[in-house]
One Martini backbone bead per residue (centre of mass of N, CA, C, O) as a GRO file, in nm:
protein
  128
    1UNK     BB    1   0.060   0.063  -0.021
    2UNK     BB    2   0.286   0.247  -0.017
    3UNK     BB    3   0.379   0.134  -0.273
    4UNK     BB    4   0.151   0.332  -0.421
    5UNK     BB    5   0.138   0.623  -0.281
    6UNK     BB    6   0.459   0.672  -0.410
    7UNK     BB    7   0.351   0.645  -0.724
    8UNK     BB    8   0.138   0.851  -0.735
    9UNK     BB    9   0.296   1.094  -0.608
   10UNK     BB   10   0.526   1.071  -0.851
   11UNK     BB   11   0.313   1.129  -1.072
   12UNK     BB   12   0.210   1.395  -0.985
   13UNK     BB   13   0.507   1.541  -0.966
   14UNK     BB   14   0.568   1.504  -1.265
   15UNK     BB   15   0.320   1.646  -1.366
   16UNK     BB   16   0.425   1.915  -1.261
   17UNK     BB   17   0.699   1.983  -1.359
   18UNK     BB   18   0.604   1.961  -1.695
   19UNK     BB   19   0.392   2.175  -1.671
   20UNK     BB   20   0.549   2.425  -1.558
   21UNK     BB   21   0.878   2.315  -1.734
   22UNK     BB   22   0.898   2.122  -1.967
   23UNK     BB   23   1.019   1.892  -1.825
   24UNK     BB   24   1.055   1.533  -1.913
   25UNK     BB   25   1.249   1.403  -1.748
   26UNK     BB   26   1.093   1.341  -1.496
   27UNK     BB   27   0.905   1.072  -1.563
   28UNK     BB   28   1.202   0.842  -1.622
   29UNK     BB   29   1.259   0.940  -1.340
   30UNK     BB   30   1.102   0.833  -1.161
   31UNK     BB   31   1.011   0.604  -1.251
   32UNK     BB   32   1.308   0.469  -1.148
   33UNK     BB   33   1.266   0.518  -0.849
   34UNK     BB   34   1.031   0.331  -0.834
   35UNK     BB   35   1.183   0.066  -0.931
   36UNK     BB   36   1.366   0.059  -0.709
   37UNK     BB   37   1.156   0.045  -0.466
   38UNK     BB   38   1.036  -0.222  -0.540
   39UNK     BB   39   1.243  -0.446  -0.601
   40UNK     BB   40   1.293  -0.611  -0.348
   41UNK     BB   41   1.031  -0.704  -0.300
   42UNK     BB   42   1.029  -0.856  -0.540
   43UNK     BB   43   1.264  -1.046  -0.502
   44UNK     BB   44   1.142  -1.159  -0.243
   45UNK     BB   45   0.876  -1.295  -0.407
   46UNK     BB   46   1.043  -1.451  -0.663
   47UNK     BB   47   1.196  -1.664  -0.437
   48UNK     BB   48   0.955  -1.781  -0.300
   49UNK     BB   49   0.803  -1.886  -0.541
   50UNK     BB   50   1.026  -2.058  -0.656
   51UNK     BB   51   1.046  -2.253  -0.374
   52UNK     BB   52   0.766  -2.347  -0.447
   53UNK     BB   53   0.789  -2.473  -0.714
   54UNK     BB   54   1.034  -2.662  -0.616
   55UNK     BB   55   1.016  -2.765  -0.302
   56UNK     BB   56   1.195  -2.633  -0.095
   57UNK     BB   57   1.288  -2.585   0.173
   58UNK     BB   58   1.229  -2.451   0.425
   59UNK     BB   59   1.366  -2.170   0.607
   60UNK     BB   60   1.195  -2.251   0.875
   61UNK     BB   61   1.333  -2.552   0.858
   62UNK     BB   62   1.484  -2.808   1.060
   63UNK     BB   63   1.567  -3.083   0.940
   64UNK     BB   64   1.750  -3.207   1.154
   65UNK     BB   65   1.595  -3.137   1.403
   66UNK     BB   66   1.342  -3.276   1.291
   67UNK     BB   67   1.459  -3.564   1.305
   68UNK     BB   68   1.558  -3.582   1.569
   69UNK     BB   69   1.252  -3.537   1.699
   70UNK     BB   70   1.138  -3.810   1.600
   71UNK     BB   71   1.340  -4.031   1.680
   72UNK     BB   72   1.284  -3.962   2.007
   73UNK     BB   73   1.002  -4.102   1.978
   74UNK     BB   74   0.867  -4.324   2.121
   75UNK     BB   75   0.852  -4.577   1.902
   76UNK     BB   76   1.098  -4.528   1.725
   77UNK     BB   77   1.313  -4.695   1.506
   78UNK     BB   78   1.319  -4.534   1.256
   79UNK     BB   79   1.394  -4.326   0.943
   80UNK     BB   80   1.299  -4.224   0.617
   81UNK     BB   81   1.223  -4.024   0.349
   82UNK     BB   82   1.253  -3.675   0.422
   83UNK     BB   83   1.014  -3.444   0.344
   84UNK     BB   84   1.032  -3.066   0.294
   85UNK     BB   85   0.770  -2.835   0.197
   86UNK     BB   86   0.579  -2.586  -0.014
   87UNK     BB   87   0.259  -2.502  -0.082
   88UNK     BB   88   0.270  -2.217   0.057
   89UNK     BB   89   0.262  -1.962   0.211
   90UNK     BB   90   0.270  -2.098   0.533
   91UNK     BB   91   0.229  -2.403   0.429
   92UNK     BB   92   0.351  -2.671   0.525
   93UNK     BB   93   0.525  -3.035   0.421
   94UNK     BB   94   0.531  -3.395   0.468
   95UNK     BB   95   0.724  -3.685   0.435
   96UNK     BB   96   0.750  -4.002   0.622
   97UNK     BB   97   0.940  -4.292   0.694
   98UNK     BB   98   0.807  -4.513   0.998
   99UNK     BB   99   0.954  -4.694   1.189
  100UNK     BB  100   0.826  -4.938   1.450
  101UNK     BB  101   0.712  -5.056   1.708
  102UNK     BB  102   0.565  -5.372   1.815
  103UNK     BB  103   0.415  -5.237   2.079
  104UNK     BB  104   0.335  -4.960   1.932
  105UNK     BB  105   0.092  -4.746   1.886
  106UNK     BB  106  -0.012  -4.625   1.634
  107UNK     BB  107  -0.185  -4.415   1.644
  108UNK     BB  108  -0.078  -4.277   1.858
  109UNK     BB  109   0.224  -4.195   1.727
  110UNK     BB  110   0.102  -4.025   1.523
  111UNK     BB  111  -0.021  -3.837   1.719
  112UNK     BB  112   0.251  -3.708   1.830
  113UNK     BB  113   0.416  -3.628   1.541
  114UNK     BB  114   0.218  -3.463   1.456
  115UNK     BB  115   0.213  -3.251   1.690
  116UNK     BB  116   0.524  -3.189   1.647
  117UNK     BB  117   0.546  -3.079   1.362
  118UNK     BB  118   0.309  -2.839   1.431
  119UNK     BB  119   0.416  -2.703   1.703
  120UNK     BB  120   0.761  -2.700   1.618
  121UNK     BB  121   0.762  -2.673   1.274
  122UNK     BB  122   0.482  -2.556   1.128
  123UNK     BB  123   0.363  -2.839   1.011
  124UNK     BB  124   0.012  -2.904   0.879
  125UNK     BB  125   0.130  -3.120   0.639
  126UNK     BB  126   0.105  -3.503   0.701
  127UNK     BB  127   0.294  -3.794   0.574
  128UNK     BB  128   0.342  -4.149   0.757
   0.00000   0.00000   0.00000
């Protein structure tokens, strides 16, 4: 919203410069000024939308840390084959194989797994 009001008044400003003064070249150059201000927002929105269509690692999820955290869940056997993406921003994914002890309740082992996931790592959708 800001850098649309700064858009408009440099609009503004350009075109009474041009009417004033009849100098033209206030408006390539204010204009120049305007997308110099836009680019950075720019850049940092076309590295996450990248970042989701190639489906790499969240930068907010740290891989390691999240496995070792469900490794050390009661009944977790190993795990492999860990992978997390982001479906859009801020809604991040996750699907790994885990191996579990013969004694340890499904169900249940889900539910814990899954609370960590979510509650600790921020992963809405996990396929287990």
């Amino acid at each position: 919203v800001l850098s649309d009001m700064l858009t408009s008044v440099g609009v503004m400003i350009a075109g009474i410069i041009m009417l004033m003064t009849n100098w033209y070249y206030a408006d390539p150059i204010i204009s120049a000024a305007i997308g110099l201000l836009i680019f950075p927002r720019t850049w940092r929105l076309l590295k996450e939308a990248i970042n989701v269509l190639l489906e790499s690692t969240p930068k907010d999820v740290d891989i390691y840390q999240l496995r070792h955290a469900l490794q050390q869940v009661p009944g977790v056997k190993s795990l492999h084959d860990l992978h997390v993406w982001s479906l859009t921003s801020g809604v991040n994914a996750m699907s790994v194989h885990v191996v579990r002890d013969k004694e340890t309740n499904y169900n249940l082992l889900l539910k814990i797994l899954t609370d960590e996931t979510m509650n600790n790592f921020k992963i809405t959708h996990t396929t287990f």
